[in-house]
C-alpha positions as CSV (number, residue, x, y, z in Angstrom):
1,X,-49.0,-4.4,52.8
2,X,-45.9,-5.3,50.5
3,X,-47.1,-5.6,47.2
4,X,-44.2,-6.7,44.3
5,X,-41.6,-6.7,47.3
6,X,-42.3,-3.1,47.3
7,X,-43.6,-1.1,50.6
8,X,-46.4,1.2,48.4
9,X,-49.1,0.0,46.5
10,X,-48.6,-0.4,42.6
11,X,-48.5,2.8,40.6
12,X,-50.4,1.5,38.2
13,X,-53.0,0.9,40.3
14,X,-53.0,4.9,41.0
15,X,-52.9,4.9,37.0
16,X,-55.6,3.5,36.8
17,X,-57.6,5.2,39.3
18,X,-56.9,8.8,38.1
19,X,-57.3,7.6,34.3
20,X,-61.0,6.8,35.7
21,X,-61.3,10.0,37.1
22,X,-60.5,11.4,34.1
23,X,-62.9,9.8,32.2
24,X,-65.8,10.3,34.6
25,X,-64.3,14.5,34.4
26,X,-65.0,14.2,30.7
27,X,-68.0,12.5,31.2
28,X,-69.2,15.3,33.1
29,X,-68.1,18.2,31.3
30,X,-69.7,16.5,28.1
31,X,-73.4,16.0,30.1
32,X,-72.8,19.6,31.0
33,X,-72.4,20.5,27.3
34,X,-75.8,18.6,26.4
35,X,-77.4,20.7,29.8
36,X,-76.4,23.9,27.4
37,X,-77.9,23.1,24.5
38,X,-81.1,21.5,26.0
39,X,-81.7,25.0,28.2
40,X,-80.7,27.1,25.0
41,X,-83.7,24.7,23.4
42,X,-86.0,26.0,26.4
43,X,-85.0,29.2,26.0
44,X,-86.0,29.4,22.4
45,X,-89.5,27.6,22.9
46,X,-89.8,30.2,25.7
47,X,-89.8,33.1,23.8
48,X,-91.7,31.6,20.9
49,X,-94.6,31.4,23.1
50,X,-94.0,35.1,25.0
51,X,-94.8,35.8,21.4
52,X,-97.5,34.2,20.4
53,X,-98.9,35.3,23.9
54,X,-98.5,38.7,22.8
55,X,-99.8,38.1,19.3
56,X,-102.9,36.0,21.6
57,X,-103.7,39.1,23.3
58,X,-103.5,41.9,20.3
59,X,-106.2,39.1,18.7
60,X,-108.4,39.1,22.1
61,X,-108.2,43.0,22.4
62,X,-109.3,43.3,18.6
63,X,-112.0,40.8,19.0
64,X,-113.3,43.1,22.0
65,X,-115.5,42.2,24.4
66,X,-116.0,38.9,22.6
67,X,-112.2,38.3,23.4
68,X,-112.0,39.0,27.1
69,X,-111.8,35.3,27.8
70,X,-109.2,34.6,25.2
71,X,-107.2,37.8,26.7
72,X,-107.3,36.8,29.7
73,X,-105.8,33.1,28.9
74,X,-103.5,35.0,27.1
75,X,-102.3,37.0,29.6
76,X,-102.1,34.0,32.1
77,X,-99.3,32.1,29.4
78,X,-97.6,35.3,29.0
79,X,-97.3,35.1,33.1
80,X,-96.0,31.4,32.9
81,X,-93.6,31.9,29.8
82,X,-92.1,34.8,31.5
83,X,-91.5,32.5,34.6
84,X,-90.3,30.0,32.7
85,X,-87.6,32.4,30.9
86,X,-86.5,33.4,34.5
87,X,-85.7,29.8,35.6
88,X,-84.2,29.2,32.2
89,X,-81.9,32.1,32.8
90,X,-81.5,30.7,36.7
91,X,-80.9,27.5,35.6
92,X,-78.3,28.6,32.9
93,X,-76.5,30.8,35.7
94,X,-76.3,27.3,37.6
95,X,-75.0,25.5,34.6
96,X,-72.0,27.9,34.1
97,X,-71.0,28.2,38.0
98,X,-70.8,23.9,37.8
99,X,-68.3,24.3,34.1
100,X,-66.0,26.1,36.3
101,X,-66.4,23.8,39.2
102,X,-65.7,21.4,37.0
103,X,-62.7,22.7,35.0
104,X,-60.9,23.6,38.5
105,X,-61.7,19.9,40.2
106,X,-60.6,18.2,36.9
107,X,-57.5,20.4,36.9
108,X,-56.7,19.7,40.4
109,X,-57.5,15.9,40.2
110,X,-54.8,15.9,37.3
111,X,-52.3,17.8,39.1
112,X,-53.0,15.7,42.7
113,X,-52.5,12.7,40.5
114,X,-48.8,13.7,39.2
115,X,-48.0,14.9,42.7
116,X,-48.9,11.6,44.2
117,X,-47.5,9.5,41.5
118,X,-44.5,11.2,41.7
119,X,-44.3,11.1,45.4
120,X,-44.8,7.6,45.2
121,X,-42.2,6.7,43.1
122,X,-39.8,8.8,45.0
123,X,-40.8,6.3,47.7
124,X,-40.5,3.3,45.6
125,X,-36.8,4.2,44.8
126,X,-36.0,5.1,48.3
127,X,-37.5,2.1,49.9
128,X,-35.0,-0.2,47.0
129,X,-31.9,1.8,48.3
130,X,-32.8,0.7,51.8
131,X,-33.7,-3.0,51.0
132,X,-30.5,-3.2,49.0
133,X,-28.6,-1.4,52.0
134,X,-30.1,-3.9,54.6
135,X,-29.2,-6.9,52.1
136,X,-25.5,-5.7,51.8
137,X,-25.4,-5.1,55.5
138,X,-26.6,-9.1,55.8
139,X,-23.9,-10.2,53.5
């Protein structure tokens, strides 16, 4: 559909769109970011309590038989704080595959973008020549 006499839709309608795009890129990258710090947060608490587990169980193993109970509590944190390390480092394995997923779809959006806009003005100055060709050849 002509839009301004023109056989392409505005440009600046394509503007517009990949400017969006590069906000919502941004956008993500930035939430990625916060993902970062939040697992390196997890991280830490993680291995805060892998040492007080430890710490839990030298207590229990001094306190002897009266501590067998304690120990074994212990022991069963130590199992879930070591699981929770491992997703931590899974999790953080994920985070850094989706930063370069990212980076190479933002780069490609922005190069797609100059491609097309470019393309599209090419098209834009071609389809002038021809109207003003078919109005001279009317005159």
């Amino acid at each position: 559909m002509p839009t301004g006499g023109g056989i392409c839709p505005p440009i600046g309608a394509l503007t517009i769109t990949f400017e969006r795009w590069h906000e919502q890129m941004i956008s993500l990258m930035s939430q990625n970011r916060d993902m970062h710090k939040k697992n390196q947060e997890l991280s830490s608490i993680v291995q805060h309590v892998l040492i007080v587990s430890l710490n839990a169980s030298i207590e229990a193993a001094r306190a002897g038989t009266a501590g067998r109970g304690f120990s074994i509590v212990a022991g069963e944190v130590r199992s879930l704080a070591s699981r929770s390390q491992e997703l931590s480092k899974s999790y953080r394995e994920s985070l850094h595959r989706n930063d370069l997923t990212t980076a190479a779809t933002f780069q490609d959006i922005q190069a797609g973008g100059k491609m097309i806009t470019a393309s599209l003005g090419g098209v834009e100055v071609l389809a002038a020549q021809f109207q003003s060709r078919l109005e001279q050849a009317a005159a």
